[in-house]
C-alpha positions in Angstrom: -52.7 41.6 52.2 -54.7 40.7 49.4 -58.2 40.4 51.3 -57.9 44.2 52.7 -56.6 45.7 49.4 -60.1 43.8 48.0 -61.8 46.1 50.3 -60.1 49.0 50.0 -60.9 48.5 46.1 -64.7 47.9 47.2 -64.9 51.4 49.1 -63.3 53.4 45.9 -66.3 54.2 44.0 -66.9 55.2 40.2 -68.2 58.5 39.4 -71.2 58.3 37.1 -72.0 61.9 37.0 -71.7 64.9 39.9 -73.1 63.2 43.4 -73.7 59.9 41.6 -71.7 56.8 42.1 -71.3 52.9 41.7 -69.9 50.6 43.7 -69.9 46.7 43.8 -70.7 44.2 46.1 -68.4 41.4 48.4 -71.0 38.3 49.3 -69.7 37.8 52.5 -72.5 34.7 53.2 -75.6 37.0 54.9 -77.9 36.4 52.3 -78.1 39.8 51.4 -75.4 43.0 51.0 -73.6 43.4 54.4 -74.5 46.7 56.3 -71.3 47.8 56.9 -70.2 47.6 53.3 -72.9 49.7 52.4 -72.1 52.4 55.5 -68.1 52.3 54.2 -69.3 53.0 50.7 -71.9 56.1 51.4 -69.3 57.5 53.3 -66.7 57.3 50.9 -69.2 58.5 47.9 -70.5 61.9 50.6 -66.1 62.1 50.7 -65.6 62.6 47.0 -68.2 66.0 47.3 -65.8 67.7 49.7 -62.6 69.3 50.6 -60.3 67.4 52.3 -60.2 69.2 55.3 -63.7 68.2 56.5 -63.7 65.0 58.1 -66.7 62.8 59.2 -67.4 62.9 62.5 -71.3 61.6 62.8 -73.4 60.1 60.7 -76.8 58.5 60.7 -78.2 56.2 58.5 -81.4 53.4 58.6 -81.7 50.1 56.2 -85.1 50.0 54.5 -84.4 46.8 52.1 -82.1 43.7 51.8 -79.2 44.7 49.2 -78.6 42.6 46.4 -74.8 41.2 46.1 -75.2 40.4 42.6 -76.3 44.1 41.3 -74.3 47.1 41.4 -75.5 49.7 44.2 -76.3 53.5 43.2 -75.2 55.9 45.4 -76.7 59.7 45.2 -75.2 62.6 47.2 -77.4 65.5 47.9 -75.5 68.6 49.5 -77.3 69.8 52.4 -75.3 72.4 53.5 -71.7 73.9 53.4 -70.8 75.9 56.1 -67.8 77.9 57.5 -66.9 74.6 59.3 -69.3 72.1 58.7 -71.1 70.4 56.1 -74.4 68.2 55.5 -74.5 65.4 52.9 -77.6 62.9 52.8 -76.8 59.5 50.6 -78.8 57.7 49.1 -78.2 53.8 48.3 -80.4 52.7 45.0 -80.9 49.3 43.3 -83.2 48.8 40.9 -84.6 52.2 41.2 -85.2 51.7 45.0 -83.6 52.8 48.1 -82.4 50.1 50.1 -80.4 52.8 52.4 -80.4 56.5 53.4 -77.6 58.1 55.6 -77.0 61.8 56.8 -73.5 62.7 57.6 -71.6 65.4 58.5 -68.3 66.4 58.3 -66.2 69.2 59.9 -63.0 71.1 59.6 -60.7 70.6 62.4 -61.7 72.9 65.5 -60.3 73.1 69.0 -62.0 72.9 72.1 -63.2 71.4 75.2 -62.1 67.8 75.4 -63.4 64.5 78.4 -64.2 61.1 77.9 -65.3 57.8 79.7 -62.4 56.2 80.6 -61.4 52.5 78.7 -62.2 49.5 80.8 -59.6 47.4 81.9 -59.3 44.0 79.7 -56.9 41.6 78.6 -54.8 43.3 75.7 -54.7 41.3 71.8 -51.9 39.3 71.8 -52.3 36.1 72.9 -55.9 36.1 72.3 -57.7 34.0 69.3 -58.1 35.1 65.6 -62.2 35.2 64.9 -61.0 33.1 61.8 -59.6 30.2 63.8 -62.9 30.0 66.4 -64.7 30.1 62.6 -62.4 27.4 61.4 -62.8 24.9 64.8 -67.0 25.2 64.0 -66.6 24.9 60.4 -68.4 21.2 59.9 -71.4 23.3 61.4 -71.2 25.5 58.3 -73.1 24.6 55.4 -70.9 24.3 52.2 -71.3 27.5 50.4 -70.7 29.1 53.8 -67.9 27.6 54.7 -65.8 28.5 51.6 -66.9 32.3 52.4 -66.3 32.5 56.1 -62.7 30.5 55.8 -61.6 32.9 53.3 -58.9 35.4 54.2 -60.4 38.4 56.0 -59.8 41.9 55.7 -60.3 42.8 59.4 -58.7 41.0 62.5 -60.8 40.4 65.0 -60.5 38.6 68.7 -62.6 38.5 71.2 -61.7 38.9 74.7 -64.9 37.7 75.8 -65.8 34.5 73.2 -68.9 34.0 72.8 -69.8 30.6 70.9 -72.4 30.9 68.6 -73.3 27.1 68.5 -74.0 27.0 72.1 -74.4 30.7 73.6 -74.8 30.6 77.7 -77.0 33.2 79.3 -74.4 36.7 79.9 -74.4 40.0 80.6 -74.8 42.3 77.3 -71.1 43.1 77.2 -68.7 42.5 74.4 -65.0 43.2 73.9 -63.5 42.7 71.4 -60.2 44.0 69.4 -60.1 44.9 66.0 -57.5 46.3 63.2 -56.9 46.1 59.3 -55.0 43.0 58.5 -52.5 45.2 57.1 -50.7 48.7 56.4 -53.1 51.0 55.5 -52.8 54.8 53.4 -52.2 58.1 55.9 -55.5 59.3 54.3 -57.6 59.4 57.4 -61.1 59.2 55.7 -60.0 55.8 55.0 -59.3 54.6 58.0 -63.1 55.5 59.2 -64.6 54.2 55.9 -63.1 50.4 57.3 -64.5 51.4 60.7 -67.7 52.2 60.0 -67.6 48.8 58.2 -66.2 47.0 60.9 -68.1 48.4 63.5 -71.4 46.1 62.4 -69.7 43.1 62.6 -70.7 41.2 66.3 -72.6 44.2 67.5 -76.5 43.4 67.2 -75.7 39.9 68.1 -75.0 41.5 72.0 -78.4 41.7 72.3 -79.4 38.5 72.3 -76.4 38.0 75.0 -79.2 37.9 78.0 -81.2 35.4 76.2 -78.5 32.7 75.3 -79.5 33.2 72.1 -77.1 33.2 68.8 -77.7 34.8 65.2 -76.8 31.5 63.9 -79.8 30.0 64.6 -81.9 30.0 61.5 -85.2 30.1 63.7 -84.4 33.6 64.4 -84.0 36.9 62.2 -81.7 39.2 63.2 -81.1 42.5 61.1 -80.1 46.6 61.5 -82.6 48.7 61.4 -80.8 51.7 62.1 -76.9 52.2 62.6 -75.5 55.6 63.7 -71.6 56.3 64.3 -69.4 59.6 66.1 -65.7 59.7 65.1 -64.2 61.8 68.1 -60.8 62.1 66.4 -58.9 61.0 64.0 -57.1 57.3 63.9 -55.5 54.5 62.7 -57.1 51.5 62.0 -54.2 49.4 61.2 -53.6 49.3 64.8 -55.6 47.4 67.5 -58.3 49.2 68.5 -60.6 47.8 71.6 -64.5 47.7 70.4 -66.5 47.8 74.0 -70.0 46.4 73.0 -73.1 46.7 75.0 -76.9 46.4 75.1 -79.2 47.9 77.4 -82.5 47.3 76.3 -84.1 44.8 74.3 -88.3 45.0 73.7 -90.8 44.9 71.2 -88.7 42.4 68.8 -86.0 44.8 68.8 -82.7 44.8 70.3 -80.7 48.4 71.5 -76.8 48.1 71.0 -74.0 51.0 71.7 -70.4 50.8 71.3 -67.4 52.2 72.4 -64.4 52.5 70.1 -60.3 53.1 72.1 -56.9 53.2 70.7 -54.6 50.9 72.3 -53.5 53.5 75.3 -57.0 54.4 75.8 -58.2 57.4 73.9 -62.2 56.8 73.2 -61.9 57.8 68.7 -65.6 56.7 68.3 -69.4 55.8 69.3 -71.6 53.5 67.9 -75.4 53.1 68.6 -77.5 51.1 66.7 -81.2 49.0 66.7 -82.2 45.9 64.9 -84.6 43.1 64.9 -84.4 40.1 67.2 -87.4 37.9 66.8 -87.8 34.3 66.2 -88.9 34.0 62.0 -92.5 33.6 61.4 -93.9 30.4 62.2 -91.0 29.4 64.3 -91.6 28.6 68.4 -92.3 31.6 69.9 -89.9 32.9 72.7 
């Protein structure tokens, strides 16, 4: 599939010098770099400085400026630590000589032990369900032009939700999203890869549950929506290019700012990851107040 061997090309950095890489942008229509591109890509640059034993399992990382897609983005990898079993990277994301992104991460060696988990709620299953692309392509006259070319396009990630929420007329609902996701396509055994695309995956539709309550949608130009902060927990290894179920929800909103966490399970229910993340819901300045 052409549009996820794009991606795959987009996570595989160049090396500049030791702990310093490049990596290009994908204008996906935000107006800005998209968050989970640049999450993917400081995981895959903190990758390149370790053995391949030691896996992510957490990281956590916060957004402090819009990206540019038409500039090149530096990424700087300072070791923290290397332990007996774990190690410590902090990335930083540069353009024009300014962080637009800083992530800690670690990463671990493969270590036996206790082992429980929430069990996965019971939902309808993917098939039968609709392709993100084709609820995109049945509101595409509400699409301005340049936006519809890019949000047509093939896409590198399946998505369908089991809960749809329309984004030109959101109803009031409970914070609670489901929706299933997988690589549109076969994908290496190399399992760093498979968590690069899920860290990038995992930002799509997630904020957006937030304003769920509120009947409110992200498409509304009145409103600015954007991460503030975006932390991840692989459990176990994975593979994306199978379905897996992404259970969304928000339990706070205040202050302008919206609480998300997430929920990643393999098709027969093993829970491989945890999502938490906060960003800014608030109506634009000098729009009608809420």
């Amino acid at each position: 599939m052409q549009a996820l061997d794009e991606l795959l090309a987009l996570l595989a950095l160049e090396q500049l010098d030791e702990g310093l890489y490049r990596g290009q942008s994908s204008d996906l229509g935000f107006g800005a770099v998209f968050g989970g591109q640049v999450m993917g890509q400081a995981l895959a640059a903190a990758n390149y400085t370790l053995p391949a034993d030691r896996q992510a399992h957490s990281f956590h990382s916060y957004f402090l400026r819009p990206g540019d897609v038409n500039k090149a983005i530096i990424y700087d990898v300072e070791t923290i630590r290397d332990g007996k079993t774990t190690s410590t990277r902090r990335i930083k994301a540069l353009q024009q000589g300014k962080p637009i992104f800083y992530m800690m991460a670690s990463f671990q060696a493969p270590i036996v032990g206790f082992e429980h988990q929430t069990a996965m709620p019971e939902v309808a299953g993917p098939e039968g369900l609709i392709e993100e692309s084709e609820h995109i392509k049945a509101l595409a006259s509400h699409l301005p032009p340049k936006l519809r070319e890019k949000w047509l396009s093939p896409k590198p990630i399946l998505m369908r939700q089991v809960n749809y929420v329309n984004p030109i007329a959101p109803e009031k609902a409970e914070p609670l999203r489901y929706i299933w996701l997988k690589a549109n396509g076969e994908l290496p055994n190399d399992p760093s890869v498979h968590k690069y695309l899920l860290a990038y995956a995992a930002d799509f539709n997630f904020l957006p549950t937030s304003l769920m309550p509120h009947g409110r949608s992200y498409w509304e130009r009145e409103l600015q929506v954007a991460t503030i902060d975006h932390s991840m927990w692989f459990h176990q290894d994975f593979r994306f290019d199978d379905w897996l179920l992404y259970v969304m929800e928000s339990p706070r909103t205040s202050s302008g700012r919206g609480l998300v966490q997430g929920r990643c399970y393999t098709r027969d229910g093993v829970l491989v990851a945890s999502t938490m993340q906060e960003g800014i819901i608030r109506p634009r300045a000098g729009s009608v107040e809420l």
